[in-house]
N, C-alpha and C positions, 0 to 999 in steps of 0.2 A: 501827907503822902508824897509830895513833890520831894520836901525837905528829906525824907527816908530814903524816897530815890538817889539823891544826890551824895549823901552820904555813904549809903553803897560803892556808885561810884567813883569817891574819892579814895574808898576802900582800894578798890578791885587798882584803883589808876596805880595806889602805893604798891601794892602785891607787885604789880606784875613789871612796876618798875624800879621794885628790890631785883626780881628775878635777873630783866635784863641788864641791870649794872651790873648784877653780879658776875653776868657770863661776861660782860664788856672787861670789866676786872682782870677774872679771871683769863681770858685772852689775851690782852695787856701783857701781865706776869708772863702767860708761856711764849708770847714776841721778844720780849723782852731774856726772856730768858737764851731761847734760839740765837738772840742777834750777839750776845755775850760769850756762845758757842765758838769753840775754833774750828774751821773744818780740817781737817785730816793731811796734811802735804801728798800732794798727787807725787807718785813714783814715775821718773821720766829718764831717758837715757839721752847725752849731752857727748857733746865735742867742742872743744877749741875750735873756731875758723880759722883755716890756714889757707896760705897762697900756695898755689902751685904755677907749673910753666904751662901754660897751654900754645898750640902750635893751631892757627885757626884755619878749620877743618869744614866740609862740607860732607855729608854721606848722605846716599840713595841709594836705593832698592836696583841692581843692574842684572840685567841676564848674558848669557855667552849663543854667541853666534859663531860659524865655523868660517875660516876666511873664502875656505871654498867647500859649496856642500851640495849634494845634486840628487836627486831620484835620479839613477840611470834607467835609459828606455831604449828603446829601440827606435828607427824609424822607419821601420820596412815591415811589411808582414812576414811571417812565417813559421812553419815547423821548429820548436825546439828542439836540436838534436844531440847538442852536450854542453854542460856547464862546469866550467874550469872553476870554480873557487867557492867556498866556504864561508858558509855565517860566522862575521866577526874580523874574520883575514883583512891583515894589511896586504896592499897592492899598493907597486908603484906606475905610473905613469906609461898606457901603453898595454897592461898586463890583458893578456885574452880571460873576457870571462863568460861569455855566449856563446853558440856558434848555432846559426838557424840553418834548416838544412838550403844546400846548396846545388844540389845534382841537376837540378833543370838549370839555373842558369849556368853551370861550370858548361855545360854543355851547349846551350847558345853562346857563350863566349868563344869555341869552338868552333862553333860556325861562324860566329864575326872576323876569328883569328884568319880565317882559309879566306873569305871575302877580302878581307884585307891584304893577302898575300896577294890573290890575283889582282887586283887595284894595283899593287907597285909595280907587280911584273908589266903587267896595261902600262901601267907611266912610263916607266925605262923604255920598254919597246920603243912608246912612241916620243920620247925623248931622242934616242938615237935617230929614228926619222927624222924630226923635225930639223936636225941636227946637220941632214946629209941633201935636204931641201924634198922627202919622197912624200912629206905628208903636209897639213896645212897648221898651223900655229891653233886654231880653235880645239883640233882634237886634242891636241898636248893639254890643251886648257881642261877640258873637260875629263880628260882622264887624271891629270893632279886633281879636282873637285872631287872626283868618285875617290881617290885615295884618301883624301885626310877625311871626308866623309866616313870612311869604313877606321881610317885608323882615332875617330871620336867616336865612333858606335861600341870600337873595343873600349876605349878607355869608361865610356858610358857603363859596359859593362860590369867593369872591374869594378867601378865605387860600388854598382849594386850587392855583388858581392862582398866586398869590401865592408859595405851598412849590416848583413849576418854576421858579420864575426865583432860582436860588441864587447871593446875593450876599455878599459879605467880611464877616463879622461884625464887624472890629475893621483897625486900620489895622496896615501888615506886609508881609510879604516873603513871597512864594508861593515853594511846593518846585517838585520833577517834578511835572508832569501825570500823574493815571493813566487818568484815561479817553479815550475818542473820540468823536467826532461820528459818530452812527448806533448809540452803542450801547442798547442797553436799560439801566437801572443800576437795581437795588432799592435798597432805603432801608439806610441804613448804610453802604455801597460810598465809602470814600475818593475824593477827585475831586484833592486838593492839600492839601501841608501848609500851613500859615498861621503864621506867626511873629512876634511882635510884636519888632522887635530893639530898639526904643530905650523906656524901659530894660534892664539885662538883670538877673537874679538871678545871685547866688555862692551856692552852697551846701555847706558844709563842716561838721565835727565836731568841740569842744572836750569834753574831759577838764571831769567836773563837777568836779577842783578847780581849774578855771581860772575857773569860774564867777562866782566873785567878783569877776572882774581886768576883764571885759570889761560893756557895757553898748550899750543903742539908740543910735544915731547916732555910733557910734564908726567915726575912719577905720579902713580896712584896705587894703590895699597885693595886686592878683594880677596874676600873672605868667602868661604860658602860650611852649611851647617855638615855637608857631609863628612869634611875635615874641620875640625873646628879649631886646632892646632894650627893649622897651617893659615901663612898670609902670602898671598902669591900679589909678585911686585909686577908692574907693567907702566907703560905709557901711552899718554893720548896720543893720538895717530891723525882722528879728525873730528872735523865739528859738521854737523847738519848746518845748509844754505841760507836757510829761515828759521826763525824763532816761530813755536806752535800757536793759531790766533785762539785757542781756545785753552791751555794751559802758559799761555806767558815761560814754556820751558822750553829748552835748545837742548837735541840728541845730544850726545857727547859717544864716538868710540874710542877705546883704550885696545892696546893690541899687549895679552901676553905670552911668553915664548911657549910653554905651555910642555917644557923639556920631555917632562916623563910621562905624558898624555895622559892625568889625574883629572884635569876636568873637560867637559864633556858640551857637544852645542845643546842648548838649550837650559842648562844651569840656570839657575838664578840664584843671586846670594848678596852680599853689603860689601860696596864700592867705595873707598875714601878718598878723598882728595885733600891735599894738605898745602895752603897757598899764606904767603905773610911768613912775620915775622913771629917768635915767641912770646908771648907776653904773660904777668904775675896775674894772677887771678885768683880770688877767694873763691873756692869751693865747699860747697854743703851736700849731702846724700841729698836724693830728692824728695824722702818722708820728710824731711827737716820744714819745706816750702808748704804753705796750704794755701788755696785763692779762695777769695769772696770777690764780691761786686765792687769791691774797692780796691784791691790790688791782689800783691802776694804778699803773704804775712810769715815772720817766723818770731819764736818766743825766745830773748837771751835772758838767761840765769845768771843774778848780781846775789854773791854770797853774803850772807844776816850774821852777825852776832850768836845766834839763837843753834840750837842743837836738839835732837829730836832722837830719843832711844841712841842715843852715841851717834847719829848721821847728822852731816853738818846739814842746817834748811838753807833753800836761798829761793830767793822774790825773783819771778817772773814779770816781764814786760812786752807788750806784744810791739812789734819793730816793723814799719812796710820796709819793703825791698823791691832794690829792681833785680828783675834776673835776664841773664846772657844764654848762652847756649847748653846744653847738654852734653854730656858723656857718659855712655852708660847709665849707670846709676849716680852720675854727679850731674851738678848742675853750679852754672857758674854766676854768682853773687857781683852784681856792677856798681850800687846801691846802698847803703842802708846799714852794712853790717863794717867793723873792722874787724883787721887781724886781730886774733886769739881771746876775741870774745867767746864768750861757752853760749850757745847754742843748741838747744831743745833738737833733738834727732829723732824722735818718737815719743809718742803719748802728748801731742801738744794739745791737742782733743781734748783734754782733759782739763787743761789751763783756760784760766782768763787774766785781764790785766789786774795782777797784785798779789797774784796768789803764790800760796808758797809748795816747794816745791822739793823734793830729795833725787841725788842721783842715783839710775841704778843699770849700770852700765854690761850685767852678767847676757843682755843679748841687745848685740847692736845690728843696726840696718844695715845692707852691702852699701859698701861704698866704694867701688871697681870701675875703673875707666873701660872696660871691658871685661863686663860680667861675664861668667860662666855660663851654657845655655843648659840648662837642664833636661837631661833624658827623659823623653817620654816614651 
């Protein structure tokens, strides 16, 4: 019985270790087969690296400030009784553009005018007195006291009046109107903004170790998206007193002349500064660049022997690099690469080291020191 047992399973042990050799086998062959496979050349679009001059530059995000800009107010209460001027109107310096009514005090100035008339006539009288020995030196005194007393209650007056008739402090371009004719307005109450447009301020932030590179009356180059065409030129004017303790950055203002009054305070838009000498640098688009935890990697293309449906193949090798600053869609190569190596511009996703590769160059990446901004 034992012996029948065992014999079975010697049986069953051969069965079923034909079975599994056979699949081990058979998996073997299709490894083997797979590993004899060519994979396919990945389709990728390439460039020569080339030097260009770059001029070393710094850019920030900057807004425009007006050199002089004001809510005009009042500082007296009263009746609005007519408004000289128009939403949007340039004014120059001086120009009336309020006027609060004035009937009550034109009319106490009136009465100050007469009080002061009898005051001088008082002084002379006793002027002459004094003069002929009829009267005593105190009175003369006290009657010059009543006179320029009354002749400062007029002048008192006049500024009061004076403070109704609110006119343009500085020359400029008026906002919206906010008030009305007939309205009451207290003191402080906004009437129009005031803007001086010609010149205008830039104001931006440089990194204190740029600090050294830049100085007063240095050009600078700003751009804004509303003209996108246009580069309106300027220079520093000033630096902020301290460096920020919480961004490590120093204000920087630029002043530009601002001729044809196209930009406007409170703009923002991209401020350049261009400091040093020119130097050659290899530049690549910045799809060409990919980072991992190890650096930045790009892949150059060394041409094979070998051809593929009429396309020449060539072997990829992945290459670290160092990289320098940006422009636009370039970026600048310190590192790693020399001139007029070919250089993977797209689809390098798709490479590893060895692999082979075709060029296909019918759609390439921008590669624009100052891209285009696309319409939205």
């Amino acid at each position: 019985m034992i012996k029948r047992i065992l014999i079975i399973l010697c049986l069953l042990g051969l069965v079923f270790g034909g079975v599994f050799g056979w699949r081990a086998f058979v998996d073997s062959k299709i490894q083997e087969a797979i590993s004899k496979m060519e994979a396919p050349p990945a389709a990728v679009s390439a460039m020569p690296a080339s030097k260009q001059a770059w001029v070393p530059e710094f850019q920030a995000v900057a807004s425009l400030q007006a050199v002089h800009g004001v809510e005009v107010t009042g500082e007296v209460p009263g009746l609005i009784t007519a408004i000289h001027f128009q939403s949007g109107q340039k004014v120059t310096k001086g120009d009336l553009l309020v006027e609060l009514d004035m009937s009550t005090d034109r009319a106490q100035l009136e009465s100050l005018r007469a009080a002061e008339d009898l005051a001088r006539v008082q002084f002379k009288r006793l002027q002459n007195l004094v003069q002929r020995n009829m009267a005593p030196q105190s009175d003369l005194d006290e009657a010059e006291a009543r006179f320029k007393q009354a002749q400062a209650e007029v002048r008192k007056q006049r500024a009061v009046i004076d403070k109704k008739q609110i006119r343009a402090p500085f020359d400029g371009m008026l906002g919206l109107r906010q008030v009305d004719q007939g309205q009451y307005m207290e003191p402080g109450v906004p009437i129009v903004s005031l803007q001086a447009m010609r010149p205008i301020y830039v104001d931006f932030s440089l990194p204190q170790d740029n600090l050294h590179q830049v100085g007063l009356d240095q050009p600078i180059e700003f751009r804004v998206d509303t003209w996108p065409e246009r580069v309106f030129q300027g220079r520093i004017t000033a630096f902020e007193s301290k460096v920020s303790s919480t961004s490590r950055n120093i204000r920087i203002q630029a002043t530009i002349p601002n001729a044809d009054e196209q930009l406007r305070p409170g703009m923002f838009g991209q401020v350049r500064v261009q400091f040093g000498q020119a130097r050659e640098l290899i530049t690549l688009p910045q799809t060409a660049v990919s980072s991992n935890p190890y650096g930045d990697v790009v892949f150059v293309l060394t041409q094979t022997d070998d051809a593929k449906q009429g396309q020449t193949l060539y072997q990829a090798s992945r290459r670290f690099v160092h990289t320098g600053p940006t422009r636009g869609d370039q970026v600048a190569v310190t590192k790693g690469i020399e001139e007029n190596e070919l250089v993977v511009t797209a689809g390098g996703h798709k490479l590893r080291e060895g692999a082979t590769a075709i060029i296909n160059n019918q759609v390439q990446p921008s590669f624009a020191p100052e891209p285009d901004v696309p319409d939205t």
